[in-house]
C-alpha positions in Angstrom: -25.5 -18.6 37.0 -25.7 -15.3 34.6 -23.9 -14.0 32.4 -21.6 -11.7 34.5 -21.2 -14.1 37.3 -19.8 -16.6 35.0 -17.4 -14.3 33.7 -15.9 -13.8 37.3 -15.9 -17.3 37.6 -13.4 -17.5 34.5 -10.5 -15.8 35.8 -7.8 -17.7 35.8 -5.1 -17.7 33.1 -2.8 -20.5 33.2 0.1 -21.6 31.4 0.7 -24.2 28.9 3.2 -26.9 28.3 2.3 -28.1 24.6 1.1 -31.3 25.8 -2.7 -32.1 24.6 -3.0 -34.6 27.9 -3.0 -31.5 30.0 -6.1 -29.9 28.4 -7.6 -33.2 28.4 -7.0 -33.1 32.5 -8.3 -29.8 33.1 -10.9 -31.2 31.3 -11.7 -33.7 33.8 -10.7 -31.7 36.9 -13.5 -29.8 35.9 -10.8 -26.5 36.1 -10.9 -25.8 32.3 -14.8 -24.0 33.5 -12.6 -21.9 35.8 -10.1 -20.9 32.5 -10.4 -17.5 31.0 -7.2 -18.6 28.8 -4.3 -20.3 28.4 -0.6 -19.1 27.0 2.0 -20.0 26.1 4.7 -19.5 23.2 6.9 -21.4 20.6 10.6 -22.0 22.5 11.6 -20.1 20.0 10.9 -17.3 17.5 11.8 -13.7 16.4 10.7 -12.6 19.0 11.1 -14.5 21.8 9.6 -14.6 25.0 10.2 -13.7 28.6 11.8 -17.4 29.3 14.8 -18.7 27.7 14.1 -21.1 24.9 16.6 -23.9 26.4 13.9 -24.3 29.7 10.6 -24.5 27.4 9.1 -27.3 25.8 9.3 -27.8 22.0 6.7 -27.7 20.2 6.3 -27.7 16.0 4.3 -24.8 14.7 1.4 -27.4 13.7 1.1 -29.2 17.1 0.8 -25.3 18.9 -1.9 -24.9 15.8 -3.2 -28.1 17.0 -3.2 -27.4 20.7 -4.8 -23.8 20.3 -7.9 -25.4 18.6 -8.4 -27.8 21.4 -8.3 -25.5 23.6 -11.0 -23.3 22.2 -13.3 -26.7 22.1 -13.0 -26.8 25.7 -14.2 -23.0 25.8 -10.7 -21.6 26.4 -9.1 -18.5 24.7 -5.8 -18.6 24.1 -3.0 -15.7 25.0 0.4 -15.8 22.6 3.4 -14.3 24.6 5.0 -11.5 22.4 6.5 -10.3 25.6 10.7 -10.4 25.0 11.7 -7.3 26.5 14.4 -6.5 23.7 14.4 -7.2 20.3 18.2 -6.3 19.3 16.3 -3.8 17.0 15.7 -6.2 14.4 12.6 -4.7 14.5 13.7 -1.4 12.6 15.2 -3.9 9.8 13.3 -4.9 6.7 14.4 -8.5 7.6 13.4 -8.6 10.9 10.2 -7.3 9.9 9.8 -9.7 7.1 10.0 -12.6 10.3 8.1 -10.6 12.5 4.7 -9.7 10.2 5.4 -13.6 9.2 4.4 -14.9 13.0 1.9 -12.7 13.6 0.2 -13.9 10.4 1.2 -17.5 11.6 -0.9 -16.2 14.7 -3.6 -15.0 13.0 -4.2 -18.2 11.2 -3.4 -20.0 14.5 -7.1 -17.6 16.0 -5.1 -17.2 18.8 -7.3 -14.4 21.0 -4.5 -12.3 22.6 -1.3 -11.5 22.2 1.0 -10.2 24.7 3.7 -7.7 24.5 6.3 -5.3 26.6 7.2 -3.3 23.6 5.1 -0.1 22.9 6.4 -0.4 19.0 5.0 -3.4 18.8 1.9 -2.2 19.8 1.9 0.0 17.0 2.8 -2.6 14.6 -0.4 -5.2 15.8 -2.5 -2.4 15.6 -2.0 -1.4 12.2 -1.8 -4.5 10.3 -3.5 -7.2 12.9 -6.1 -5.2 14.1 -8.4 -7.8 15.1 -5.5 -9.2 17.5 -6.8 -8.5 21.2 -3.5 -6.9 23.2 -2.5 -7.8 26.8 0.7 -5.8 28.2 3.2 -8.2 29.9 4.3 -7.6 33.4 7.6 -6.7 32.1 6.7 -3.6 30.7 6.6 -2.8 34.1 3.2 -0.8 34.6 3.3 0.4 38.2 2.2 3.6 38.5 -1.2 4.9 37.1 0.5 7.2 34.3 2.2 4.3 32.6 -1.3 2.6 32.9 -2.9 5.4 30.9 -0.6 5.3 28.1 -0.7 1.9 27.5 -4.5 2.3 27.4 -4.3 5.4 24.9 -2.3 2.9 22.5 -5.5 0.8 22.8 -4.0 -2.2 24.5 -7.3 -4.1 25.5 -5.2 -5.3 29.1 -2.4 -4.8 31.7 -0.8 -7.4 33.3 0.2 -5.2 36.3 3.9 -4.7 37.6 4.1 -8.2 40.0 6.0 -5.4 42.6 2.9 -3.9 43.1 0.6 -6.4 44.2 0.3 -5.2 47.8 0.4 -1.6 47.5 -3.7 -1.4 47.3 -3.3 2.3 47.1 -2.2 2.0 43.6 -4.2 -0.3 42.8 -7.8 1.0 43.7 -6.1 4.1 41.8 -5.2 2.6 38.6 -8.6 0.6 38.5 -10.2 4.3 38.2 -8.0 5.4 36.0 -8.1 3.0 33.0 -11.1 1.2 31.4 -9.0 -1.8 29.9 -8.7 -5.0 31.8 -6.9 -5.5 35.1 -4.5 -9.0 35.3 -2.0 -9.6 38.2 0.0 -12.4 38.8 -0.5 -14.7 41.6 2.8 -16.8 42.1 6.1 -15.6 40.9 8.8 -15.8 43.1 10.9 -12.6 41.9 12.6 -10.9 44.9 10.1 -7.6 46.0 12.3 -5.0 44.3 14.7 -7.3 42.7 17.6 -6.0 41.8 18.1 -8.2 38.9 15.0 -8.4 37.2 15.8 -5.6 33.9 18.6 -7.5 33.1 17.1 -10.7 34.0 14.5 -10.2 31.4 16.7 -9.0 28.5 18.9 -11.9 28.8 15.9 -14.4 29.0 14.8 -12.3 25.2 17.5 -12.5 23.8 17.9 -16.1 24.8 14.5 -17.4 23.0 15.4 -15.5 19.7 16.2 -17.7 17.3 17.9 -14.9 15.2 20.4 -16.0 18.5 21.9 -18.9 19.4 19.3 -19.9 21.7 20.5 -22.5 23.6 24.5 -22.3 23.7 26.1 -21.6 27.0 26.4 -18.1 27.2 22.6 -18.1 27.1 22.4 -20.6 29.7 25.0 -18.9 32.0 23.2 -15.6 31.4 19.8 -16.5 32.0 21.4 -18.6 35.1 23.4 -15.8 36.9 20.1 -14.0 38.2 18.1 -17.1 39.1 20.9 -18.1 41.2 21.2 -14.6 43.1 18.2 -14.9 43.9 17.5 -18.2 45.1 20.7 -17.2 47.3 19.2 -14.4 48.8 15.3 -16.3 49.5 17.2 -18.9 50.9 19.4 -17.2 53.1 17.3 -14.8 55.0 13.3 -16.3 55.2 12.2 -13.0 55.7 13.1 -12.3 51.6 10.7 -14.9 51.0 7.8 -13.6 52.7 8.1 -9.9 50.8 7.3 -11.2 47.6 4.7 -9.9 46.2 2.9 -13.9 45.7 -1.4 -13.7 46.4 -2.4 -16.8 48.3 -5.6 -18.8 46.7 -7.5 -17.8 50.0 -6.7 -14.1 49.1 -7.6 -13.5 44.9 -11.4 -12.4 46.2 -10.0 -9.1 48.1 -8.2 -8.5 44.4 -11.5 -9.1 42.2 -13.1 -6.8 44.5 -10.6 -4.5 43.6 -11.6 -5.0 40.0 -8.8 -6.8 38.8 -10.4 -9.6 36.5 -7.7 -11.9 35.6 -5.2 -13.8 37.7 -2.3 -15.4 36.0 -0.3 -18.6 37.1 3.0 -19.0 36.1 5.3 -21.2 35.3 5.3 -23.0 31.6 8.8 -24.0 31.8 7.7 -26.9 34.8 6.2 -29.9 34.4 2.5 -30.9 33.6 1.9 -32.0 37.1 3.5 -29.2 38.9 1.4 -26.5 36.3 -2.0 -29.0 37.6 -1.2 -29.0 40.7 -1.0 -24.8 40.9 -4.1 -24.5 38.8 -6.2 -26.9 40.9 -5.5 -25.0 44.3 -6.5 -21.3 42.4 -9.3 -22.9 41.7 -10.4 -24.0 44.5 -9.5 -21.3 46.4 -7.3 -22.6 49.5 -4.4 -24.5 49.7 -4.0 -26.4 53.6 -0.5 -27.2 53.2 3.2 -25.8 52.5 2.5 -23.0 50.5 5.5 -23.5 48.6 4.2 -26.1 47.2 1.6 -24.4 44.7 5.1 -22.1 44.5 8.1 -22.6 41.5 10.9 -21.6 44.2 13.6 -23.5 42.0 14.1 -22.3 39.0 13.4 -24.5 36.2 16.2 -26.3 34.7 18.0 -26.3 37.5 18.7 -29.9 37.9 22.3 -30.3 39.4 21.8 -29.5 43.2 21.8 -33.4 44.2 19.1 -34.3 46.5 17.4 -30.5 46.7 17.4 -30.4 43.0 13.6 -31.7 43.2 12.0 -29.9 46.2 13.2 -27.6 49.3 13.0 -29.0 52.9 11.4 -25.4 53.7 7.7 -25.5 54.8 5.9 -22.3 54.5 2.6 -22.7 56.3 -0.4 -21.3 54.8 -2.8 -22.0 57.8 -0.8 -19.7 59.6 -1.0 -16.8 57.2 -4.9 -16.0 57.7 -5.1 -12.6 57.7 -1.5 -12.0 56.2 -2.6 -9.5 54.0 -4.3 -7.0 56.3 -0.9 -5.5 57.4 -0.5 -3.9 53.5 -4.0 -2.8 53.7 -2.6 0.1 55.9 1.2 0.5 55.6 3.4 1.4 52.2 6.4 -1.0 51.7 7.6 1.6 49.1 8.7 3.9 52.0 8.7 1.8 55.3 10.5 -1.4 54.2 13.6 -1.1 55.6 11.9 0.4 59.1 9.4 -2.7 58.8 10.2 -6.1 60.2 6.3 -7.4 59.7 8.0 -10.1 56.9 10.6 -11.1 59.2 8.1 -11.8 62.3 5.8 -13.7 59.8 8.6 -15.8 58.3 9.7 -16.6 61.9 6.1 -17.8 62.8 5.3 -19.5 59.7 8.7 -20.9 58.2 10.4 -24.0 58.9 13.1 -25.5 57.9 12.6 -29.8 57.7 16.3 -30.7 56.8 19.3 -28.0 57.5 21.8 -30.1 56.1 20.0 -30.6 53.2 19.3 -26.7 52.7 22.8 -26.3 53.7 24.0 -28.5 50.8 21.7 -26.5 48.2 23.1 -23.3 49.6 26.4 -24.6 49.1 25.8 -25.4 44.9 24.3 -22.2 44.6 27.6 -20.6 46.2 29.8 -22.7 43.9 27.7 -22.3 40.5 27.9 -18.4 41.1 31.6 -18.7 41.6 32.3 -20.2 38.4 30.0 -18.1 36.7 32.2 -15.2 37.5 35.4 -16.5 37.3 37.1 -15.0 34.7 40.7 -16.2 35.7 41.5 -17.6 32.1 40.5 -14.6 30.2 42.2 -12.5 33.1 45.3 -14.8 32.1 45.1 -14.4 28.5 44.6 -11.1 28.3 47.9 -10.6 30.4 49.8 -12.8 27.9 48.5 -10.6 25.0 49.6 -7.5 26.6 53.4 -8.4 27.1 
């Protein structure tokens, strides 16, 4: 195999969970040859991430140190998110930046081989003072449309990690390809509603809740980075059709993307356990998956732990024998415009959707009702601020 062949071959990016086992089980799987990197970030920092430090895995400055060695013995490069969508504007303030240039030298030390970011400033900041620091923009940036791709590249960010909305409009795609010279990633498995509603305010709330200028793990944080994740599970759940738009790229289906020339595809989610993170990495790289595709699919948000017997898996079965040739519909027709003419996703999710228990998925839709009530029931400040006003 030559040179260029093996670099298609190592393509995908997968998250980490901290734990030295899980390298050690790529390792054996033999998936670790099929690794371009791995990322991952401290639950906490001044910074933060784009997941809530309460939902990630702890991990001591020397143990990531540790873990981002091992995984450049085993050949893999390592990607540090940067990628909190909102830094309160400590970032403007000579202590923030004190903190700031601090982790990026605790980064540099660490070798890590990327760093990835939403914030042009930060950009700016890397660039100066790190400039041997390899830049990836996050997803939530929100790079869909072949302008904003050009002026990330004229910043000299080295990748784009492109909008996850826009992983079925091919148009774009083939255009932004010929547009920018910088590396092409696109992520392969979120679950986010196509168009979500929720997903600007989603993101801040997750930033500010891995900061650890903030308190990172007290129950506003939890309720905040909650309220979204509940929506939409509520919404997937109640109407199968929802589930079907987003913008997820089956195993079967990365090859029509590298054609494309997108060369990375990302995995989410580090926030889930080692097994659930092995199990997604070993069906991308082997390029099918024969059963439920939800299964290779975090539909439950992590953390949430409280829905009784759904709390560990959905009785939905989304068949991914039946979705050969799935993606030929978006090959021709733009959801941008058509959508709400279009009911190609309903049909599908009719053909291809089942539901195994009903009074089991009733019972989860049920929790998700009741946590979203109390979340917005604001009847005792309602009732103290009336007793403060007379």
């Amino acid at each position: 195999m030559g040179n260029k062949e093996k670099a298609r071959d190592r393509s995908l990016c997968l998250p980490t969970c901290w734990d030295d086992a899980y390298l050690v089980e790529l390792e054996r799987r033999g998936i670790h040859q099929k690794v371009h990197e791995l990322y991952g970030s401290l639950a906490s920092s001044i910074i933060g991430s784009g997941r809530a430090s309460f939902v990630l895995p702890t991990v001591s400055m020397e143990e990531a140190k540790r873990h981002i060695e091992k995984a450049h013995s085993l050949g893999m490069r390592f990607d540090y998110l940067l990628n909190a969508s909102c830094l309160g504007n400590r970032e403007y303030e000579h202590e923030g930046q004190k903190k700031i240039l601090s982790l990026l030298d605790w980064l540099s030390d660490c070798k890590v081989d990327t760093v990835t970011v939403s914030i042009p400033y930060l950009v700016d900041i890397i660039k100066r003072y790190f400039p041997g620091m390899a830049i990836n923009v996050s997803t939530i940036a929100h790079v869909d449309s072949v302008s904003k791709a050009r002026f990330w590249e004229a910043m000299g960010v080295d990748r784009i990690t492109l909008d996850f909305m826009m992983n079925r409009d091919f148009e774009f795609l083939k255009a932004v390809r010929s547009a920018v010279g910088c590396g092409l990633e696109v992520i392969v498995h979120d679950l986010c509603l196509y168009g979500c509603p929720f997903r600007y305010y989603h993101y801040n709330t997750m930033a500010h809740a891995s900061q650890d200028v903030e308190e990172v793990n007290s129950l506003k944080h939890q309720l905040a980075a909650s309220y979204p994740l509940l929506k939409c599970n509520l919404i997937r759940l109640t109407d199968f059709s929802e589930i079907i738009k987003i913008r997820w790229i089956r195993p079967e289906d990365v090859g029509y993307y590298r054609d494309l020339g997108v060369g990375l595809f990302k995995l989410v989610e580090r926030a889930r356990p080692m097994r659930e993170l092995l199990s997604y990495a070993q069906a991308y790289a082997d390029g099918s998956y024969g059963g439920n595709l939800l299964d290779i699919m975090p539909i439950l948000p992590a953390g949430m732990t409280e829905a009784g017997s759904s709390n560990k898996e959905l009785p939905i079965y989304l068949d991914n024998n039946k979705l050969d040739g799935f993606l030929e519909y978006f090959k021709t027709n733009n959801c941008r415009t058509q959508c709400h003419e279009c009911s190609y996703c309903g049909r599908v999710a009719e053909e291809a959707i089942t539901v195994v228990d009903q009074k089991q998925l009733d019972d989860h839709v049920r929790f998700l009702k009741e946590k979203l009530n109390s979340i917005t029931d604001w009847e005792a400040v309602i009732h103290d601020t009336c007793r403060a006003t007379f």
